[in-house]
N, C-alpha and C positions, 0 to 999 in steps of 0.2 A: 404526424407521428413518425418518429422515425423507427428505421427497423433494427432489430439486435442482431438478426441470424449471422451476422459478421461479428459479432464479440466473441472473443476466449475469454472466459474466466476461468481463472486459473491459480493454485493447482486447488485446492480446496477438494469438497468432497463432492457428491451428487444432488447435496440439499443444499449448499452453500448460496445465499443468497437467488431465493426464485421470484424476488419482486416485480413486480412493475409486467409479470407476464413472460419474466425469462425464467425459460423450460429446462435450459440447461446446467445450471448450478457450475460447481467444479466441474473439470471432467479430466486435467492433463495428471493429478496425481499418479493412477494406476500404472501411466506410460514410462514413469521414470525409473532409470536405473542408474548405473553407477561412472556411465561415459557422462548423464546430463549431470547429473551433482556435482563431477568435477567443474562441467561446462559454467553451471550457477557458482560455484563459490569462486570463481574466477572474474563474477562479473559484481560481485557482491561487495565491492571496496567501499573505505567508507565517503557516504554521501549526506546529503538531507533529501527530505523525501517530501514530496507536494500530493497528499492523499486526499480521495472524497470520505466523507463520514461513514458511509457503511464501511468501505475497507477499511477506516482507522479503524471502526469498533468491533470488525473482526480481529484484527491485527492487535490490537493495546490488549487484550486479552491472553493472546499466545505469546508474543516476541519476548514479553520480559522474562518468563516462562523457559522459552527456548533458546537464548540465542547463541549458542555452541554452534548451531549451524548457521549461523546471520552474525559474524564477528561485527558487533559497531552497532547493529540496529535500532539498539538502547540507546545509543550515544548520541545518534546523526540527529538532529529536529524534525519534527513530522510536521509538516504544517497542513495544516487541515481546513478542508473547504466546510464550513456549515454553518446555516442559519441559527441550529438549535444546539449547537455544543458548544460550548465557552473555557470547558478546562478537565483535563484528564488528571490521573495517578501516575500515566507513562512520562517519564521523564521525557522533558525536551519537546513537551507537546503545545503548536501553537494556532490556535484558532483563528482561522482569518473570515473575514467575511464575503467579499466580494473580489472580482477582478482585476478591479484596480489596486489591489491588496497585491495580487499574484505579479502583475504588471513591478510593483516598485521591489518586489522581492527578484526578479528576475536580475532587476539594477545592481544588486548589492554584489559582493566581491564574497568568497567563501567556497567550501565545498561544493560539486554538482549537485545539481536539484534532479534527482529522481521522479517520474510520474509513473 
């Protein structure tokens, strides 16, 4: 089994995803202010994004929603690790299966791939 107590999940809330026996949900929301929001939209350029399923189906919910603050996020491709999801509503959404899926997308030439 491996251990989480070294993950950050983040920013989210305090209920935000407590599967699998992790305790701590979000926890970095509360800490931010206005030196880190600079900091993130600084780093926030547009990319494509290699997500697991639970973040996407956080995510595909809020970003189309919000993205004033996430310029692109709607735009960039989300490619998505899952056995059981085959196709969203969020634009640019693409479901991959396995590893060797990730392996031949790493090859391809395009914007950075975000994890």
């Amino acid at each position: 089994m491996i251990s989480l107590d070294g993950v950050m999940q983040a920013p989210g809330g305090p209920k935000e995803d407590k599967s699998d026996g992790f305790k701590y949900g979000g926890w970095t929301a509360p800490y931010g202010d206005e030196a880190y929001s600079k900091a993130v939209k600084n780093e926030i350029q547009p990319a494509d994004y290699l997500l697991g399923r639970k973040t996407f189906e956080i995510w595909e919910d809020y970003w189309p929603k919000n993205a004033a603050f996430w310029p692109g996020i709607n735009e960039g491709n989300k490619y998505v690790l899952s056995k059981t999801r085959k196709k969203s509503d969020w634009k640019n959404s693409i479901f991959i299966k396995n590893l060797a899926e990730i392996k031949k997308l790493k090859e391809t030439e395009g914007l950075d791939i975000q994890v």
